[in-house]
C-alpha angles and dihedrals in degrees: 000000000000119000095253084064101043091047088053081056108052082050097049092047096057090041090066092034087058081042095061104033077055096052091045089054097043080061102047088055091052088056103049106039097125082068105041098031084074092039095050099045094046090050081056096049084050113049078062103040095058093073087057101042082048095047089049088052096058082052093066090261122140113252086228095054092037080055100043084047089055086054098051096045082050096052090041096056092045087052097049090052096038077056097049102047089040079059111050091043083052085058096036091054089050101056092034087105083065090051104044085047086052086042101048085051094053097043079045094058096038090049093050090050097044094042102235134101131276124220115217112243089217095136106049113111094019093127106046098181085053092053092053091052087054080050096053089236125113104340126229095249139054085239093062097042089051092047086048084057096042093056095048089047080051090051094042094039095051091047086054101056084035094063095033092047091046092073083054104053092077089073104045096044088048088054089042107050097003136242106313098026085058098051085057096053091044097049082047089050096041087053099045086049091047093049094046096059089045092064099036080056094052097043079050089055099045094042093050082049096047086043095052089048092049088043098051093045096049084041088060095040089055100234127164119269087350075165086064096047088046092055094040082053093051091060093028083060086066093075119062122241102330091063105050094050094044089052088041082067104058103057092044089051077055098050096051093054092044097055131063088218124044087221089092099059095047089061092044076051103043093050089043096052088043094047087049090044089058095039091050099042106028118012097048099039082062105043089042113072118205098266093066101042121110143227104258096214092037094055094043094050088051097054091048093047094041094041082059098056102024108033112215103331083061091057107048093046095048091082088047094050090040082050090052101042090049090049093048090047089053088058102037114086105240099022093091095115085049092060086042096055086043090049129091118275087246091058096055099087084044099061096038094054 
């Protein structure tokens, strides 16, 4: 065997090696997620919050009250939104008899002109609680509403050992790696921290516009909780591509129950997909520098990945954490291919010039 071949071995061999230690991980994270969802998303949070609870420190502010102050903004804003989408599927559940009547009329006429048969709708909706629980809000048992409460106390409990621990890490880096190597790693994670609220503050930005946009075209429209597909917008707009068009749908299903002609959602759809359209290839390309911007495929192989082992919440942290790695690649000596794969195509000659 001649040295080239061995050599294509060896390689191959660690490629399926990495395969299948990625797959196994891939799996381990799917099983304990209840472990490492709360972990993730307060790692997120935190990684954000530091600049602030920083900033209020300079400001003569205790770093536990500072802290303290960064949880209850956080709790206040979960249980406004846990409120307001309670409250539109309450409203949504209550008119539900209204929808399944105009349903059953449009499945009616489509199935006369296509020549086949219809089946009624009649028992959609029959078990509200189980419809929340579809919907993420509430749950239709006392188990699901305690584990609900157990992850948020994780999330909470785990920020708050992330920023009290954070005074903490000068210290240890400068025992670790010494003066001036520590100094190094600290102005790398300040930046990093002070990037990734930068862009959290600018997705938040461009989601609360999209959402007042949706909000204002399906108000005039006159749709049904046109508030509710606002909010859901606002968090769909978290995640690129696949969560504003799936949020585009349901308003326009909405708005084809709701009205006698269809004309009316055409048009819902028409202003939504053009809005998108300007958010996705204008707007964002602008807002969002080089620096920030992602890998497509990437980003769309790892939605997909952690929506597999992590449902939604996976979904909408993976950006933040592909932010994060990015940012952290663009700092580390060495990493720099790794900033380069997780870079935008455009950005390849760049890099490599």
């Amino acid at each position: 065997m001649s040295a080239s071949e061995g050599l294509l071995r060896t390689r191959l061999g660690f490629g399926l090696l990495m395969t299948a230690a990625g797959a196994g991980l891939a799996f381990f994270l799917r099983a304990t997620a209840e472990v490492f969802v709360p972990f993730a998303v307060a790692v997120v949070i935190a990684l954000a919050s530091h600049p602030v609870v920083e900033w209020l420190g300079r400001k003569k502010v205790p770093t536990a009250v500072s802290v303290g102050l960064v949880v209850v903004v956080s709790m206040i804003a979960l249980a406004v939104t846990g409120l307001l989408v309670q409250r539109g599927i309450d409203g949504f559940l209550h008119n539900l008899p209204q929808f399944k009547t105009r349903v059953n009329e449009l499945l009616s006429t489509v199935s006369r002109r296509l020549g086949v048969s219809a089946q009624s709708v009649e028992s959609m909706g029959s078990d509200p609680a189980a419809m929340k629980t579809i919907a993420g809000v509430g749950g239709s048992t006392a188990l699901s509403l305690v584990n609900l409460v157990f992850q948020v106390l994780l999330v909470i409990l785990y920020l708050v050992f992330l920023l009290l621990g954070r005074r903490y890490f000068p210290g240890l880096a400068q025992r670790a790696w010494g003066r001036d190597r520590a100094r190094t790693v600290l102005s790398s994670i300040g930046k990093i921290e002070r990037e990734m609220l930068h862009y959290l503050f600018l997705r938040t930005v461009v989601s609360l516009i999209t959402a007042v946009v949706v909000g204002v075209i399906l108000y005039l429209y006159g749709v049904q909780f046109a508030g509710l597909w606002a909010l859901l917008t606002f968090f769909a707009q978290y995640i690129p591509f696949v969560g504003p068009i799936a949020m585009s749908v349901v308003p326009i299903l909405m708005a084809a129950v709701q009205f006698p002609s269809l004309s009316v959602a055409a048009w819902i759809a028409l202003w939504l997909s053009l809005w998108h359209l300007i958010v996705g290839f204008i707007v964002e390309p602008r807002v969002f520098s080089l620096g920030l911007s992602l890998n497509q495929t990437l980003l769309l192989l790892g939605l997909a990945l952690m929506g597999w082992m992590w449902g939604i919440v996976g979904a909408l942290i993976w950006v933040p954490l592909m932010v994060a790695l990015r940012l952290a690649a663009q700092q580390i000596p060495g990493w720099e291919p790794v900033d380069v794969l997780l870079g935008p195509a455009r950005a390849f000659k760049g890099h490599a010039a």
